[in-house]
N, CA, C and O atoms as CSV, one atom per row, in Angstrom:
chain,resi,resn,atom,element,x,y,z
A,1,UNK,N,N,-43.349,-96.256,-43.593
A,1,UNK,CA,C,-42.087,-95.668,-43.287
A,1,UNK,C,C,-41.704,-94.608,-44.320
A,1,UNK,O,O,-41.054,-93.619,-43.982
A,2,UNK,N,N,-42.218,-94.867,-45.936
A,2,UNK,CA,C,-42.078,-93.635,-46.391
A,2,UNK,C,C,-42.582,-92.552,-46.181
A,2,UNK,O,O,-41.903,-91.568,-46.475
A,3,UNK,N,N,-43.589,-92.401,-45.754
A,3,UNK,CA,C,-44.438,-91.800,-45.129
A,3,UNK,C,C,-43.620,-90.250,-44.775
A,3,UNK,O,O,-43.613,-89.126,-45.277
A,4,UNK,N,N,-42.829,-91.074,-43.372
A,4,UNK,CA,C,-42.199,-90.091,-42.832
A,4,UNK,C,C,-40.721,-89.884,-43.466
A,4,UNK,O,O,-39.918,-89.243,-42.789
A,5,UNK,N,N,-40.365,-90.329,-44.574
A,5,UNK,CA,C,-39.247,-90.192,-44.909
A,5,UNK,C,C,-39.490,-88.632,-46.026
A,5,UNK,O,O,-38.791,-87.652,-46.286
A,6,UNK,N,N,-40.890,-89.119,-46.442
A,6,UNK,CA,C,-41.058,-87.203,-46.976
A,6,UNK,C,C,-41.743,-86.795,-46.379
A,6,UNK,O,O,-42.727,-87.250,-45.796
A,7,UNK,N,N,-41.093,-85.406,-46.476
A,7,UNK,CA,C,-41.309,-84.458,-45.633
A,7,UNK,C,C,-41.218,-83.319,-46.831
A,7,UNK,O,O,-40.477,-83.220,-47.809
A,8,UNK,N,N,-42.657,-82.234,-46.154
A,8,UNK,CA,C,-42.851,-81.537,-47.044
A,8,UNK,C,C,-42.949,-80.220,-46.270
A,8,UNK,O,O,-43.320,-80.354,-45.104
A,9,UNK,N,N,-42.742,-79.228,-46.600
A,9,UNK,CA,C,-42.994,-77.949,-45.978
A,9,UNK,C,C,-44.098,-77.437,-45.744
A,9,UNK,O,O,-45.059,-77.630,-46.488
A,10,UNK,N,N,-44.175,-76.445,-44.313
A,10,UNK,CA,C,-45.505,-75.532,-44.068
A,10,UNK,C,C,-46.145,-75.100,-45.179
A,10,UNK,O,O,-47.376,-75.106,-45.162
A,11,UNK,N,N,-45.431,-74.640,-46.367
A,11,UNK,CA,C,-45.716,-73.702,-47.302
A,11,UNK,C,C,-46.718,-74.698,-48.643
A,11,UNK,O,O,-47.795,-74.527,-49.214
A,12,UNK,N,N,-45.321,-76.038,-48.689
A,12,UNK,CA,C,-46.573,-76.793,-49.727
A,12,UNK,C,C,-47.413,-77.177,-49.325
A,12,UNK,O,O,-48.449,-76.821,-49.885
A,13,UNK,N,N,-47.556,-78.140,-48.114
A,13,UNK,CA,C,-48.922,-78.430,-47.298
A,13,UNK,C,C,-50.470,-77.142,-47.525
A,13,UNK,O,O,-51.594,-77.458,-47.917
A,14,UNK,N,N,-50.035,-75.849,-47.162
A,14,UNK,CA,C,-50.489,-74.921,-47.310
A,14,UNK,C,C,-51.059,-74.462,-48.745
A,14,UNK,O,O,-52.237,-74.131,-48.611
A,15,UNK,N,N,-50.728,-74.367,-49.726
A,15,UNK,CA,C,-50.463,-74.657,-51.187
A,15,UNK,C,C,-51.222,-75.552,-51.423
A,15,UNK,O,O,-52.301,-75.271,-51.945
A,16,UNK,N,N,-50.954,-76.672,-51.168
A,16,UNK,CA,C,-51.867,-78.363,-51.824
A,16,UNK,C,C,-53.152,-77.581,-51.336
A,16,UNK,O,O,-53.895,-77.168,-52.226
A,17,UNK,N,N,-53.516,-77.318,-49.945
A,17,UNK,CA,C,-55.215,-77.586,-49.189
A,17,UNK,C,C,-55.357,-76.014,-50.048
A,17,UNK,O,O,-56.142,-75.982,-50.996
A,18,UNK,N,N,-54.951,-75.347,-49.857
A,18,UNK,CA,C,-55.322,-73.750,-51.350
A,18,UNK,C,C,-55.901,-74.347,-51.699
A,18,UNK,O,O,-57.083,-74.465,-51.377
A,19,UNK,N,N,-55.195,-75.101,-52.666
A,19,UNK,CA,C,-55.362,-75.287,-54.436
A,19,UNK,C,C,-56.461,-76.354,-54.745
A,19,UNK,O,O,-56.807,-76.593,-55.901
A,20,UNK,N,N,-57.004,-76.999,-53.629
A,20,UNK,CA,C,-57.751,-78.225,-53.674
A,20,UNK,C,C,-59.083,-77.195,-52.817
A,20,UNK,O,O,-60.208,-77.145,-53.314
A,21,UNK,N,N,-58.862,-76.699,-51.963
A,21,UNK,CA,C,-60.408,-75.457,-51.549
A,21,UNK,C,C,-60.617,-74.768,-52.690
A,21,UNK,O,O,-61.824,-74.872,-52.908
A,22,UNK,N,N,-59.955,-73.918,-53.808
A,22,UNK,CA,C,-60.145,-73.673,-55.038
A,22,UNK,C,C,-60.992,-74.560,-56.317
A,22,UNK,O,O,-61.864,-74.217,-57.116
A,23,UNK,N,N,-60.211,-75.957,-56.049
A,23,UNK,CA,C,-61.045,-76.586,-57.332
A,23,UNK,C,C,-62.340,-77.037,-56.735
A,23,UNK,O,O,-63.316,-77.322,-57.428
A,24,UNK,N,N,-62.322,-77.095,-55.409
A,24,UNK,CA,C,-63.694,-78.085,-54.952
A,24,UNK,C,C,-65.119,-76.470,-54.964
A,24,UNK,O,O,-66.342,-76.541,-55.083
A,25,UNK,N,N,-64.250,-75.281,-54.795
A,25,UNK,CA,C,-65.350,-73.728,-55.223
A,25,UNK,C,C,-65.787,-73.570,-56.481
A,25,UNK,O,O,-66.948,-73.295,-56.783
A,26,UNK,N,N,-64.473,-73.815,-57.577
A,26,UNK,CA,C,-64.820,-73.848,-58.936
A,26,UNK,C,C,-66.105,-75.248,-59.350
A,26,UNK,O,O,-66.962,-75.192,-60.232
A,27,UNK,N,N,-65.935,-75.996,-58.724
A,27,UNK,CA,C,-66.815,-77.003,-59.089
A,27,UNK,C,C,-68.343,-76.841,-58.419
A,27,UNK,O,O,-69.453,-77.039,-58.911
A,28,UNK,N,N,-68.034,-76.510,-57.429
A,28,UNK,CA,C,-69.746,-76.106,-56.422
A,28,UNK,C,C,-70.330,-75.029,-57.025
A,28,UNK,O,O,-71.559,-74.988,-56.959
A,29,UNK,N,N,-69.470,-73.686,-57.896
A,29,UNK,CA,C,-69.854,-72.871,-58.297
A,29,UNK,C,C,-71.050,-73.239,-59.487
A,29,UNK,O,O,-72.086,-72.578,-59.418
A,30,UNK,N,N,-70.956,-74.089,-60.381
A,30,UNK,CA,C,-71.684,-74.115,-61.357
A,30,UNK,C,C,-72.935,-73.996,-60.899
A,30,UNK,O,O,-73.842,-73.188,-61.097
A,31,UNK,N,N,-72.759,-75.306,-60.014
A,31,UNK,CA,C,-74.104,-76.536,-59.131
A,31,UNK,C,C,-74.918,-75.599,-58.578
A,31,UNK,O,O,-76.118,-75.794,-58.771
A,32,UNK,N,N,-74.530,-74.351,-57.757
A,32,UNK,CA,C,-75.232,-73.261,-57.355
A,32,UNK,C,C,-76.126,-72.264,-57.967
A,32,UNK,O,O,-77.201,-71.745,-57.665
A,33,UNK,N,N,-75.132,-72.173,-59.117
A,33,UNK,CA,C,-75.503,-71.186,-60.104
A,33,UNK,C,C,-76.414,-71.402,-60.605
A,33,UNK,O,O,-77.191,-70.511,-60.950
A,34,UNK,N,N,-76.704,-73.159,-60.892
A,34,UNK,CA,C,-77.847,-73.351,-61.388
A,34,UNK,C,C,-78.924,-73.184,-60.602
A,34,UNK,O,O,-79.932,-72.604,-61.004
A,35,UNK,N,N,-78.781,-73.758,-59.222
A,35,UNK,CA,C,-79.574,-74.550,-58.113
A,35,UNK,C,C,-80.403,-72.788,-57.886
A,35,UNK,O,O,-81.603,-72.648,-57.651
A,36,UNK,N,N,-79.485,-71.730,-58.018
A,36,UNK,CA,C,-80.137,-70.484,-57.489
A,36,UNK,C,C,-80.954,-69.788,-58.698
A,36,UNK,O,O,-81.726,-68.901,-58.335
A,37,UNK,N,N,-80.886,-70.116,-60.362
A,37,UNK,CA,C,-81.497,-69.809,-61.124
A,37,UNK,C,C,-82.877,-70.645,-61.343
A,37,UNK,O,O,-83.955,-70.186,-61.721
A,38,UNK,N,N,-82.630,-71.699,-61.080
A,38,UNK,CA,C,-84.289,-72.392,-60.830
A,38,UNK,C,C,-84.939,-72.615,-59.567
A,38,UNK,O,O,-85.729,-73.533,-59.346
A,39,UNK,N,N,-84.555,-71.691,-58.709
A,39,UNK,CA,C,-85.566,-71.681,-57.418
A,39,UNK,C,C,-85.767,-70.035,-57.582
A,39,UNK,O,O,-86.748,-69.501,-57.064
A,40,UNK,N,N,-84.693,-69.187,-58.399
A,40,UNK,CA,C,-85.362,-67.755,-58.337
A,40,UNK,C,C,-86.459,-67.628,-59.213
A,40,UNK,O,O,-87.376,-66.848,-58.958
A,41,UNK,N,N,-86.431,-68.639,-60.666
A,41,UNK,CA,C,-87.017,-68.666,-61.680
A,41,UNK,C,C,-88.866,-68.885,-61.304
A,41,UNK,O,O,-89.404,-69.781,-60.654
A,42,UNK,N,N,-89.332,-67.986,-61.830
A,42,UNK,CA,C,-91.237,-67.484,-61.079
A,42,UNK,C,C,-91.732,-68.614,-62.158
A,42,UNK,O,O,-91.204,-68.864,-63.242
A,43,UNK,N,N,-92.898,-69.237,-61.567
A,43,UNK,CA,C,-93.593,-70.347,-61.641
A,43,UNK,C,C,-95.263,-69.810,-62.527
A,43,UNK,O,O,-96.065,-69.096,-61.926
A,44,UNK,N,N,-95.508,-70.264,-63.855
A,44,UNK,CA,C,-96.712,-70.023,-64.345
A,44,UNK,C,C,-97.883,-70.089,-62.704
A,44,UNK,O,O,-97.568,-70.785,-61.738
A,45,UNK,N,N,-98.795,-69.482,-62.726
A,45,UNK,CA,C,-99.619,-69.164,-62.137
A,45,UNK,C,C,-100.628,-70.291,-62.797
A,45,UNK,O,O,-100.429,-70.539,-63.986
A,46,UNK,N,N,-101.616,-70.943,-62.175
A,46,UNK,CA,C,-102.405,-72.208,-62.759
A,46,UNK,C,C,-103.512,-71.363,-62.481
A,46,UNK,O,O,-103.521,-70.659,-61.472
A,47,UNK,N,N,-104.688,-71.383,-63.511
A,47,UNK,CA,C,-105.695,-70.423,-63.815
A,47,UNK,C,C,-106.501,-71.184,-63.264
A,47,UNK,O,O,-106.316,-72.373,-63.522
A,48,UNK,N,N,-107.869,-70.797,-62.164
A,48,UNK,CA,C,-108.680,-71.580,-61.926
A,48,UNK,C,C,-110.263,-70.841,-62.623
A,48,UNK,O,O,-110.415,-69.633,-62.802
A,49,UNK,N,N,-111.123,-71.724,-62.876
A,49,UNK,CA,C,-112.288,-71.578,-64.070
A,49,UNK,C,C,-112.961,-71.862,-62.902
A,49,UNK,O,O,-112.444,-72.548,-62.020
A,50,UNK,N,N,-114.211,-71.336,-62.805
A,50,UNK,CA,C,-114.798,-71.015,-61.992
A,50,UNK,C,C,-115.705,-72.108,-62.577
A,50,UNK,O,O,-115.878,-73.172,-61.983
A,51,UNK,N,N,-116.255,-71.835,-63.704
A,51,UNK,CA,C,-117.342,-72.887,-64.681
A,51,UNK,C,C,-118.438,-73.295,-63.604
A,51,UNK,O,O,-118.518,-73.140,-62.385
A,52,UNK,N,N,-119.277,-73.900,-64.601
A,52,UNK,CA,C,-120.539,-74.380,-64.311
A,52,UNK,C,C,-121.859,-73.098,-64.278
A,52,UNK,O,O,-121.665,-71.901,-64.064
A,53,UNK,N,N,-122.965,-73.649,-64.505
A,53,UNK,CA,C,-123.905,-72.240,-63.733
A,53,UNK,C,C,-124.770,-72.134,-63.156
A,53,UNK,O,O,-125.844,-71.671,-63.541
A,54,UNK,N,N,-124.423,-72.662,-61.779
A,54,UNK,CA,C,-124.870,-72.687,-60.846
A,54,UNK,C,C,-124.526,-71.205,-59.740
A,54,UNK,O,O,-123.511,-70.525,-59.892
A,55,UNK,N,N,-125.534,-70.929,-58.708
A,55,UNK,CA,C,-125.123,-69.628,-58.498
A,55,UNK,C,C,-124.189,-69.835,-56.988
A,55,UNK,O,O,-123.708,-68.838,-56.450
A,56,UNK,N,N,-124.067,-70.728,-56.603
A,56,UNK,CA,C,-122.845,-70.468,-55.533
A,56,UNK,C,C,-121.654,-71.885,-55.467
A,56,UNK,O,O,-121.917,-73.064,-55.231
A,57,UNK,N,N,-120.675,-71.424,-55.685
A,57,UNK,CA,C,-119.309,-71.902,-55.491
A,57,UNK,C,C,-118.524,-72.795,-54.158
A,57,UNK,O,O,-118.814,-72.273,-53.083
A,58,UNK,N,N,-117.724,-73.856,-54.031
A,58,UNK,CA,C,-117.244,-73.677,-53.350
A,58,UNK,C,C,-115.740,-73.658,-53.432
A,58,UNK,O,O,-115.145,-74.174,-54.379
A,59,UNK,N,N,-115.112,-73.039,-52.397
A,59,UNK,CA,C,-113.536,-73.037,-52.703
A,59,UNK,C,C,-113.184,-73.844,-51.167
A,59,UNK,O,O,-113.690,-73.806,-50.045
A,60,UNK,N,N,-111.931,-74.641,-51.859
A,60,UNK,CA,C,-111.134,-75.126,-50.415
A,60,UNK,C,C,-109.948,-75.374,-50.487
A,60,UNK,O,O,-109.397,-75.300,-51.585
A,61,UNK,N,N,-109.356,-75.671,-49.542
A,61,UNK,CA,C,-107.812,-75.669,-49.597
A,61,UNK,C,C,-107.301,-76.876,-48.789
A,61,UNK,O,O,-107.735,-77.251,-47.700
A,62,UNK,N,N,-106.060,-77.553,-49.688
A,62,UNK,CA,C,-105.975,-78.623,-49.315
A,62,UNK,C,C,-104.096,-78.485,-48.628
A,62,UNK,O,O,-103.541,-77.387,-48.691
A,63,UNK,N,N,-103.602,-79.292,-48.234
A,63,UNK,CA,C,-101.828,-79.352,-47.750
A,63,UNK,C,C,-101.058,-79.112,-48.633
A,63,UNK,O,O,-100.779,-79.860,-49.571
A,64,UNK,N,N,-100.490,-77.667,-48.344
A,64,UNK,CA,C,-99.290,-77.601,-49.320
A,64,UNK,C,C,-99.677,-76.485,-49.790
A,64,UNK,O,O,-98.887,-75.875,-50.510
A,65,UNK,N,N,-101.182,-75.834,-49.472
A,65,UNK,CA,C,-101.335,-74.214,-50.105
A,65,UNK,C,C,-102.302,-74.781,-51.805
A,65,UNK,O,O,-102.330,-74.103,-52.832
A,66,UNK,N,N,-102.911,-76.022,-51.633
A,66,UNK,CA,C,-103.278,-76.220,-52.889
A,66,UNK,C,C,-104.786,-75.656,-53.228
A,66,UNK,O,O,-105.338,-76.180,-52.260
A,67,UNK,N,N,-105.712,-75.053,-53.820
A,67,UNK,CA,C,-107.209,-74.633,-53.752
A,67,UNK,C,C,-107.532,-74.850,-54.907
A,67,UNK,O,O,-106.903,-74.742,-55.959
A,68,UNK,N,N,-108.878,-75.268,-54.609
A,68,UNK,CA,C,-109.600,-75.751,-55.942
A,68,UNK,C,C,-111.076,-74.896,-55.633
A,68,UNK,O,O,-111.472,-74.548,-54.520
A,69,UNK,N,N,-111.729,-74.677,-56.891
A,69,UNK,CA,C,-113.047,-74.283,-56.714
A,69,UNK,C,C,-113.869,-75.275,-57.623
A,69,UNK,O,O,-113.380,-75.695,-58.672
A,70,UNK,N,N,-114.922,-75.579,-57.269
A,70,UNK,CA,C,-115.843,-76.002,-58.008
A,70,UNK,C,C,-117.725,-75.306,-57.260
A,70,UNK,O,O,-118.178,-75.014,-56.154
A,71,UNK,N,N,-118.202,-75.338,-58.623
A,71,UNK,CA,C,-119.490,-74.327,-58.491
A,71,UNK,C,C,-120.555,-75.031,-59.231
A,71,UNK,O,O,-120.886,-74.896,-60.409
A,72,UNK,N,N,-121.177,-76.053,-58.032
A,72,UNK,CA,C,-121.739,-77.501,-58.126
A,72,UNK,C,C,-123.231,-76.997,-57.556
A,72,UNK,O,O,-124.287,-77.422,-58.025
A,73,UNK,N,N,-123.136,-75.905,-56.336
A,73,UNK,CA,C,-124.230,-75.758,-55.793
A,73,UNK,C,C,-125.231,-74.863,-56.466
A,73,UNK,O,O,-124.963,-74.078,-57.376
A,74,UNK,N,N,-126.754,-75.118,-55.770
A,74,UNK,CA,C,-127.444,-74.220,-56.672
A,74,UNK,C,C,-128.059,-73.731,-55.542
A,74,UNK,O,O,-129.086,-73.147,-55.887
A,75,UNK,N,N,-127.825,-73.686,-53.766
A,75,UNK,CA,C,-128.321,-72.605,-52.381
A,75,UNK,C,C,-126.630,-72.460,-51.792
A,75,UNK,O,O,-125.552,-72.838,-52.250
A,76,UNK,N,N,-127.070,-71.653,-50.450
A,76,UNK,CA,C,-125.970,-71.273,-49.918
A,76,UNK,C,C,-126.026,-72.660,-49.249
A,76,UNK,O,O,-125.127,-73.497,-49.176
A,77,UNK,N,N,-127.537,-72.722,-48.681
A,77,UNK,CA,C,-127.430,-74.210,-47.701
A,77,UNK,C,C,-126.774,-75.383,-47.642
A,77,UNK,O,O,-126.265,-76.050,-46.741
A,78,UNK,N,N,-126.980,-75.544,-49.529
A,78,UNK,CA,C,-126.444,-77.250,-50.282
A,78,UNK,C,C,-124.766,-77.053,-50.367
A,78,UNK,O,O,-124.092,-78.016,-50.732
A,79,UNK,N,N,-124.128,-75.798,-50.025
A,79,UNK,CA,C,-122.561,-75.287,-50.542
A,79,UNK,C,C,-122.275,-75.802,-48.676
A,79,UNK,O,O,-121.595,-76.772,-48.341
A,80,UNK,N,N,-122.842,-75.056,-47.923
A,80,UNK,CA,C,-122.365,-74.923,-46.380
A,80,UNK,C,C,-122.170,-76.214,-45.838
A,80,UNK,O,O,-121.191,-76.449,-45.129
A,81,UNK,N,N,-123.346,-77.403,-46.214
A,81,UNK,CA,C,-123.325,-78.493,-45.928
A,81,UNK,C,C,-122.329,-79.431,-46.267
A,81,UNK,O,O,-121.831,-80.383,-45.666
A,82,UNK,N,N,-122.176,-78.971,-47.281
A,82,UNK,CA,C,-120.586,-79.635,-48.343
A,82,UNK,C,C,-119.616,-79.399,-47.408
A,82,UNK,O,O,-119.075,-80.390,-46.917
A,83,UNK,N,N,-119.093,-77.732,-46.862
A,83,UNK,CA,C,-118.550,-77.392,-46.472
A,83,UNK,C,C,-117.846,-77.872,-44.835
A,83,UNK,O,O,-116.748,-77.702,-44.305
A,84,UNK,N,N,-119.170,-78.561,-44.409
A,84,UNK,CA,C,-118.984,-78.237,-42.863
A,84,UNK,C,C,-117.944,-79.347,-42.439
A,84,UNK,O,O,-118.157,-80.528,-42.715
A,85,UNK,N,N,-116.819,-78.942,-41.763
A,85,UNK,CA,C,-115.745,-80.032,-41.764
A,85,UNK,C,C,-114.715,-80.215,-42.121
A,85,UNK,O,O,-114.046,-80.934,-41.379
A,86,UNK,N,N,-113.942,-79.625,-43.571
A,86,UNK,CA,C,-113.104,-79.041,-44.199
A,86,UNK,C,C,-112.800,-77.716,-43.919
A,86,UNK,O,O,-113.320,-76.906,-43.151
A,87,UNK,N,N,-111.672,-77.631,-44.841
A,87,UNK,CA,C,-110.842,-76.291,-45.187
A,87,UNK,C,C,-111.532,-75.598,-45.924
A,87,UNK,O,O,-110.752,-75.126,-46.751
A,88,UNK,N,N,-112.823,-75.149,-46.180
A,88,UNK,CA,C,-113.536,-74.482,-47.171
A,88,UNK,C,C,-114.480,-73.642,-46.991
A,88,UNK,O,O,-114.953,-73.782,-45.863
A,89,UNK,N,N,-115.160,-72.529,-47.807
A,89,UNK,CA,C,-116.364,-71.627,-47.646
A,89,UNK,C,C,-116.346,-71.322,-48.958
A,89,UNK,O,O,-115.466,-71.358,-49.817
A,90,UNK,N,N,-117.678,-70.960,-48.949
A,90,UNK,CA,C,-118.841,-70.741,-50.161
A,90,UNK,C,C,-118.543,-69.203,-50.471
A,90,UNK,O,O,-118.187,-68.275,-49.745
A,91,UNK,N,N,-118.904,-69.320,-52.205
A,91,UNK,CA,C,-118.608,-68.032,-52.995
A,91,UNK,C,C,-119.533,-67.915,-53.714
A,91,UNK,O,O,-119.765,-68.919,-54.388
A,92,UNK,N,N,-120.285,-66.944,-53.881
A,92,UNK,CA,C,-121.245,-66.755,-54.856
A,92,UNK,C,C,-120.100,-66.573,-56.858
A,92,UNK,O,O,-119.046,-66.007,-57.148
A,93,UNK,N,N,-121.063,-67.355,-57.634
A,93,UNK,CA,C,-120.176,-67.338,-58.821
A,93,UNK,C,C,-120.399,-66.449,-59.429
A,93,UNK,O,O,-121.418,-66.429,-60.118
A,94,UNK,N,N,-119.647,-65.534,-59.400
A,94,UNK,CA,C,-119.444,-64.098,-60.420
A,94,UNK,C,C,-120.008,-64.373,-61.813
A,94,UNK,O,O,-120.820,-63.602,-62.327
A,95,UNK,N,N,-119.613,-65.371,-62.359
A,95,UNK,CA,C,-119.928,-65.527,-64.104
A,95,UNK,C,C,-121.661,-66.004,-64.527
A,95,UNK,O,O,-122.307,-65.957,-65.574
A,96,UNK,N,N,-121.972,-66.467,-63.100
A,96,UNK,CA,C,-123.656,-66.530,-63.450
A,96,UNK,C,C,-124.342,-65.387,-63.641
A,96,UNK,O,O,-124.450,-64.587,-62.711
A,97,UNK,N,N,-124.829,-65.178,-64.705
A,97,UNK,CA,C,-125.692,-63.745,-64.901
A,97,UNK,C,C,-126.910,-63.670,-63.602
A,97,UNK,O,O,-127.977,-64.249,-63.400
A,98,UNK,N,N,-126.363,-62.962,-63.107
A,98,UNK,CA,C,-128.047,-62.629,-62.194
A,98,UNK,C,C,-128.986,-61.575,-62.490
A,98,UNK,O,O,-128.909,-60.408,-62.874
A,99,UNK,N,N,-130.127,-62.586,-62.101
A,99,UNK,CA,C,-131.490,-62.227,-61.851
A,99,UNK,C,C,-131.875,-60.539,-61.964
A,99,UNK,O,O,-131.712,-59.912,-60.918
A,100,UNK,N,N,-132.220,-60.004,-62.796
A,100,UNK,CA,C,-132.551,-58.853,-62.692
A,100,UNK,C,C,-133.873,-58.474,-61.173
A,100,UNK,O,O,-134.686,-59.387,-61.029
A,101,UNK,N,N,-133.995,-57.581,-60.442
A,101,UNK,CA,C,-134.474,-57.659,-59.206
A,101,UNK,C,C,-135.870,-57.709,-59.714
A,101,UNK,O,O,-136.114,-57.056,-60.729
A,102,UNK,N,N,-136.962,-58.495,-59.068
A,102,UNK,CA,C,-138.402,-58.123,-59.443
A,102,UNK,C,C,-138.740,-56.789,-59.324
A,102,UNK,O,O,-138.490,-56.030,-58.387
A,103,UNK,N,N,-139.534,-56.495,-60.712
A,103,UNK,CA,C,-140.265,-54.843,-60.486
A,103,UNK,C,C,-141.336,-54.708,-59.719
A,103,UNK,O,O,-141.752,-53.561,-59.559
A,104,UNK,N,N,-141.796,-55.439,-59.289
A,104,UNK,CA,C,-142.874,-55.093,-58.154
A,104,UNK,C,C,-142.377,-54.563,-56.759
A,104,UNK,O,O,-142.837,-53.661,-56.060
A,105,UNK,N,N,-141.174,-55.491,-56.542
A,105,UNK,CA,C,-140.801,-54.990,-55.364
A,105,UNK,C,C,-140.085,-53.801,-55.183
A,105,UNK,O,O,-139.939,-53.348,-54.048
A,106,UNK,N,N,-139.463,-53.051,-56.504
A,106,UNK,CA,C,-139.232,-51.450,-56.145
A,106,UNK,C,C,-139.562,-50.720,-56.102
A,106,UNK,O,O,-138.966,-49.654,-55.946
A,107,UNK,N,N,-141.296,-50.992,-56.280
A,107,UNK,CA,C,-141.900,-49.843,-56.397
A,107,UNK,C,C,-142.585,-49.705,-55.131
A,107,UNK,O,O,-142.698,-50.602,-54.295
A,108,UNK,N,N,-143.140,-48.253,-55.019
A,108,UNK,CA,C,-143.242,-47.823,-53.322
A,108,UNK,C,C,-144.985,-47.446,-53.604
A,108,UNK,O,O,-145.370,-46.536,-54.338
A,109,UNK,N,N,-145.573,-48.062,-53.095
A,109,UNK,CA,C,-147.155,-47.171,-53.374
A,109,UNK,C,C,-147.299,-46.044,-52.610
A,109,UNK,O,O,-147.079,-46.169,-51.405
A,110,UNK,N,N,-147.497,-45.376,-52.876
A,110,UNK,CA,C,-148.120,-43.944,-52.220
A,110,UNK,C,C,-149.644,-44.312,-51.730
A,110,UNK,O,O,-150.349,-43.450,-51.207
């Protein structure tokens, strides 16, 4: 019954819900501020090592955008076989020194 015994005006009603949408912005403001500085904030890059020395690689990719390489094989055959079935294909490994070409075979006999 007190309830209705106060009575308050258009204007304070109006006023109170202001002033309370104000503090509940001032308070979300921080929470944002942060929430938008660590999702803009750029992520170290994770270095992948190719290693081993063997001359072909494989790379694959797993849920979520994740890839790994490892460079286990020593044909394309023994990499493909690994391969067949998965998210993956074979890379020859850049860091193995290769084979200088046999000299017999560049030369042309006349």
């Amino acid at each position: 019954m007190e309830h209705l015994l106060r009575h308050k005006s258009a204007r304070q009603v109006q006023a109170a819900g202001a002033a309370k949408d104000t503090l509940m912005m001032m308070r979300a403001l921080p929470c944002l501020l942060i929430l938008w500085i660590t999702m803009s904030a750029p992520t170290p890059a994770a270095a992948q090592r190719f290693g081993g020395n063997y001359p072909v690689c494989l790379q694959r990719w797993e849920w979520g955008g994740v890839t790994w390489i490892s460079c286990d094989y020593r044909s394309w055959d023994e990499c493909r076989a690994s391969a067949a079935g998965l998210s993956a294909m074979c890379l020859q490994n850049p860091y193995v020194p290769q084979l200088p070409p046999h000299p017999d075979r560049n030369l042309r006999r006349r």
